[in-house]
N, C-alpha and C positions, 0 to 999 in steps of 0.2 A: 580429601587430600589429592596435587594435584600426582601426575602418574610422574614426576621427575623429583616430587619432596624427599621420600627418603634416601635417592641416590647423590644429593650436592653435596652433605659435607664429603663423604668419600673421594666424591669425582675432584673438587679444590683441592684435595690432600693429595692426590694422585699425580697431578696435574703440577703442583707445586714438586714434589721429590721429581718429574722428570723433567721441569725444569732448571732446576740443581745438577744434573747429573747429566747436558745434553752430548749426544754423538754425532759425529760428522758420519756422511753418505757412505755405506758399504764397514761402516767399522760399528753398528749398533748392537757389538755383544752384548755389554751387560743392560740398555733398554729391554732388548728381545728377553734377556732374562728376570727382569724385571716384571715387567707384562705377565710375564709365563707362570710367576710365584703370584701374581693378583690372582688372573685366570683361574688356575688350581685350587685358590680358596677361596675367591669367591663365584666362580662359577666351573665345578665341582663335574657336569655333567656334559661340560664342551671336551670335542676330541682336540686335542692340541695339536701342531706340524709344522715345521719348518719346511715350507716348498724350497726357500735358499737360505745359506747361513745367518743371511743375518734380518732373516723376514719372518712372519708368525700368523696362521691363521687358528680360527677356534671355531668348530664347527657343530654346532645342537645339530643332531638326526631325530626329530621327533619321534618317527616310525610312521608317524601314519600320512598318507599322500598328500602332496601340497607345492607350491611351487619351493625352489631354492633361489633365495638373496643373499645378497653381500652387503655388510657395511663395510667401510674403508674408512683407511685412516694413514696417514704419513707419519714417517718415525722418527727421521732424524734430523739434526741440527744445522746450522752452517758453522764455518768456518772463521770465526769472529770474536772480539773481546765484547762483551756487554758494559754496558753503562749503566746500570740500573742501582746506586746505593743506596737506592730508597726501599727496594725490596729485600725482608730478608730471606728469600729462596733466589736468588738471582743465582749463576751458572757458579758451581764449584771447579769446574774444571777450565783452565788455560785456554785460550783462543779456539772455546767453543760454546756457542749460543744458542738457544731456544728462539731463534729472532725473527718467526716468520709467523709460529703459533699451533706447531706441529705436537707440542706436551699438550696444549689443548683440548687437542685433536685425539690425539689416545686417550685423554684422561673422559670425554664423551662415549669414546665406543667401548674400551674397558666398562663405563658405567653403562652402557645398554646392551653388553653382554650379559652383565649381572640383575636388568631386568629382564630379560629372556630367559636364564636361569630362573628367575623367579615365578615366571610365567607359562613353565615352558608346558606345565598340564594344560594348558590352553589353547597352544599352539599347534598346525601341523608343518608339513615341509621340514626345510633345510635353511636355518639361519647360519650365515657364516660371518663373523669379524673378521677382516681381511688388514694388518697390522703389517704395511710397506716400505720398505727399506727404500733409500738412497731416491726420496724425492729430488732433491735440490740438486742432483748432480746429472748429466745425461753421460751415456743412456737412459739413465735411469734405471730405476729397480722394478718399477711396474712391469715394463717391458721383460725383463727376467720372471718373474712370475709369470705372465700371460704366458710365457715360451714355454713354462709346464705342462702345457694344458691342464690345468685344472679349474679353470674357469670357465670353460667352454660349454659348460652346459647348466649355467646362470642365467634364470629367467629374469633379471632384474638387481644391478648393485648401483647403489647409493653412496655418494662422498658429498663430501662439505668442507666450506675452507671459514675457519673466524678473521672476518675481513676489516683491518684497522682502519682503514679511510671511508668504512661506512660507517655512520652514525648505531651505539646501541640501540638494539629495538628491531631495526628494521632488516628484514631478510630480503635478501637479492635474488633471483628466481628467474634463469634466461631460456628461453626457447633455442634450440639449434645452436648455434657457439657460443662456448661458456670460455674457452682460454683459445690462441694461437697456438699455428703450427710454431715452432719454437728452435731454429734453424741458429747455430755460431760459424763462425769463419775466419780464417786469418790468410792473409796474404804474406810471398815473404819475395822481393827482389832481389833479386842479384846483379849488379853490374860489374863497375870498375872504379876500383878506387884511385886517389891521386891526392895531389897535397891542395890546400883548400885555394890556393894561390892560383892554381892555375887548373881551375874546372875544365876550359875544354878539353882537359886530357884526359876528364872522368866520364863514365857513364853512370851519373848518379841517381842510385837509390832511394834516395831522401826526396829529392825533388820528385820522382815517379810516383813515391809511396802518400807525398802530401796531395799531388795532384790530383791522384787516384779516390783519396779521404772524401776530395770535394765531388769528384765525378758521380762516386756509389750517392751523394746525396741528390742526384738528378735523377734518380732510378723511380722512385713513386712518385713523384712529379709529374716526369714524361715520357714515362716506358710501360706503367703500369694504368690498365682505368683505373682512372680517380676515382671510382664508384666502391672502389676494394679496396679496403684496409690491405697497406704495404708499409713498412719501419723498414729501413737498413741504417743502421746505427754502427759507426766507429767507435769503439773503447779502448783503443789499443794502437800504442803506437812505439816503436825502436829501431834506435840508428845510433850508430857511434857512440862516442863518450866524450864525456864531459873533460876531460882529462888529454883530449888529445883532438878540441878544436881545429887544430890546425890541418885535419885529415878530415876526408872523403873518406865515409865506409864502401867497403865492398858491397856490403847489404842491410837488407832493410825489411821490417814486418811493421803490419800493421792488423789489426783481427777488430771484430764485434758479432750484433747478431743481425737477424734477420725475423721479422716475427710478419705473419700472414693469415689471411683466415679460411682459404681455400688453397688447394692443394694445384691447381693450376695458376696461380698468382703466386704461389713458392715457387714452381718446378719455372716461373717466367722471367721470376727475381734472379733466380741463380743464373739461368740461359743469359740474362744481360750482362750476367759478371763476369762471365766467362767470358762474352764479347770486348767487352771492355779491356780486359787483360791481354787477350790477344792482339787486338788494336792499338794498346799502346806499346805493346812490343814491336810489333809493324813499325812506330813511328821513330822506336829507339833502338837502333842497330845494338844487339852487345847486352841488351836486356832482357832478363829473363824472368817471367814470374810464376811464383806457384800457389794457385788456391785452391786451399783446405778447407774445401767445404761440410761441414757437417748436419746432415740432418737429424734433428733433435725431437721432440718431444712432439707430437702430431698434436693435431687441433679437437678439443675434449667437444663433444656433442652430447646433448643432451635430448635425449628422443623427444619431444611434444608431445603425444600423448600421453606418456608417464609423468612427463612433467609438469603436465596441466594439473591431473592429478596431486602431485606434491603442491603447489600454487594453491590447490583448492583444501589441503589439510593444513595449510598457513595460515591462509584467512581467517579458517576457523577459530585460532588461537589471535594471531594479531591483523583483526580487521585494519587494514586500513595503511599496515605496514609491510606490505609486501608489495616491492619494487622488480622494475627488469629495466639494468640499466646497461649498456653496450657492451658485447663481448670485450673482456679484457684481450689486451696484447701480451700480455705475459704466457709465460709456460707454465704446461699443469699435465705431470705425468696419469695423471688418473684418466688421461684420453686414451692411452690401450685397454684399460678396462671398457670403455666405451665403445669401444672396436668392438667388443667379442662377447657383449651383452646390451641390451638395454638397458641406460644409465640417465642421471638425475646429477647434476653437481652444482651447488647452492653454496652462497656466500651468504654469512652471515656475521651482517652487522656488531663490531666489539670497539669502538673507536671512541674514547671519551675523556677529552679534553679537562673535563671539570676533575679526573680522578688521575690526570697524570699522563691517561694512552692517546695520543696524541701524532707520534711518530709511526711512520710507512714501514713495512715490512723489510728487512732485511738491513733494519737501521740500530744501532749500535743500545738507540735509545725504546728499540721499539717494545711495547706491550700491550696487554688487551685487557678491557671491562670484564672479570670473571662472569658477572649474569650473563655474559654471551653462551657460555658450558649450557645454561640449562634451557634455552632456546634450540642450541644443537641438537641437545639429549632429546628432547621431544619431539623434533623434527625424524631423529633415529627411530623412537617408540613409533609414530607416528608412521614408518616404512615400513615397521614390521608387522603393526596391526591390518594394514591394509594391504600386505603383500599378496593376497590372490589377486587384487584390484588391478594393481601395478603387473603381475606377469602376463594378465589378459588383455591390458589395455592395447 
């Protein structure tokens, strides 16, 4: 039998009710409670805690010396209707969705809590399941745990993401960046309004804000080395209404992000925005701008030595499928844990056409090949069996 058979039907069933029942960022009471009734029954000998309201760790104290690991896991939902009438667990609750693959995700480390419990005469050290609030929103929730300190003295945690636009089967396995730093912004103008008749009475907004849309898109072009991944992306864009054409607004916003993969290539993006803004205030008497810059979710790292490590307990299992394909641009809170530990964070493959999962993350239609759960699972088994390995490395 293999070490993940007796935990799949539980881990689907798991996986399925917190799918049904998902929470948006910072409001996952009843998930956290949820969790917490599995926890207690079926792994009976973890210390339970809430570090923030609405986050949940489970910690086996073996007693006898050994390193201390983390699994990790993200909690909650977005913000969205699903599409899914094909499934019957799809979201019970109103414009809120499982849509990224975060029920997953718990319903994996939930089940390799409960082999840990199962094994835990076997084990030394300090296992902890690290169950984190308010991924998908920044700050994020990670960052509020790390501010406990109570991670601080983690020889080694592990996360993993069930990735729909890889193919099932194959695990994703990256050296040094695994996500971007993960930077939003919005800008908002201020001029002068006037009637649409006679613009040069106006210092218009609209015009500054469209011009500006196109300028931010010359920034990793030719301001940034081409050799660095650089994205400044506009999403966002308001002025006037629609109702009263015939006016110039006073003001005007427009916002998006910023995603990068070294921390001098963000702090270089911004320094140009701020140029930019200034200069075209220079050029427009009477105009004013203001950029809300935020920085967001830092760039997750994944140590190389531990992660060779992980690579080489893949193979074992799927010679042949285990890939390292370019850091994503996307954000990925599990990078303050990365900060303040030695860490590992692995995509894995759940993307399949033939059964329906087809659709990208954060899409109305999106879902995943369950057999990805039990590739996770063992991937998890697999960090905690070799955890002296991984805090020495």
């Amino acid at each position: 039998m293999s070490d993940t058979e007796p935990y799949v039907h539980d881990m689907i069933a798991w996986r399925r009710h917190l799918h049904a029942h998902p929470e948006a960022s910072f409001e996952e009471h009843e998930t956290v409670r949820y969790l917490r009734e599995v926890l207690s029954r079926r792994a009976p000998h973890a210390q339970l805690s809430n570090p923030t309201p609405t986050s949940l760790i489970a910690v086996f104290d073996t007693g006898r010396p050994g390193p201390k690991i983390g699994l990790r896991t993200d909690i909650d939902g977005l913000v969205m209707d699903e599409d899914r009438p094909d499934l019957d667990f799809a979201s019970k609750i109103p414009h809120r969705m499982h849509g990224c693959g975060h029920d997953g995700h718990m319903s994996v480390v939930l089940s390799a809590m409960t082999w840990v419990e199962d094994h835990l005469g076997e084990l030394d050290g300090t296992i902890v399941g690290i169950f984190q609030h308010a991924e998908e929103t920044p700050p994020g929730g990670a960052k509020e745990m790390v501010a406990t300190g109570q991670f601080n003295d983690f020889d080694y945690i592990f996360g993993f993401h069930l990735w729909a636009t890889v193919p099932i089967g194959l695990v994703d396995i990256k050296d040094g960046p695994a996500s971007a730093n993960s930077d939003l912004w919005t800008m908002t103008f201020t001029g002068q309004g006037a009637h649409a008749s006679t613009p040069e009475s106006a210092v218009s907004p609209v015009i500054a804000a469209t011009t500006m849309a196109n300028q931010l898109l010359s920034i990793a072009a030719t301001r940034v080395d081409g050799r660095q991944p650089a994205v400044v992306t506009t999403t966002f864009m308001e002025a006037g209404t629609a109702d009263a054409l015939n006016v110039i607004p006073p003001t005007a916003r427009i916002g998006g992000v910023v995603r990068t993969h070294k921390d001098e290539v963000q702090a270089r993006v911004r320094s140009v925005m701020e140029d930019l803004c200034a200069g075209m205030e220079r050029a427009n008497p009477g105009l004013a701008i203001d950029l809300d810059y935020l920085v967001g979710y830092p760039m997750t790292w994944n140590d190389p030595a531990r992660t060779a490590i992980v690579r080489e307990l893949a193979e074992s299992h799927w010679p042949g499928k285990v890939i390292a394909d370019e850091a994503m641009l996307g954000g990925e809170d599990f990078a303050e844990f990365s900060r303040v530990a030695p860490a590992t964070y692995v995509f894995v493959g759940a993307g399949n056409p033939e059964k329906g999962f087809d659709a990208g993350h954060h899409n109305p239609r999106f879902g995943f090949d369950e057999d990805a759960l039990e590739i996770a699972l063992q991937l998890c088994i697999d960090v905690v069996k070799n955890r002296e390995r991984l805090a020495k490395a």
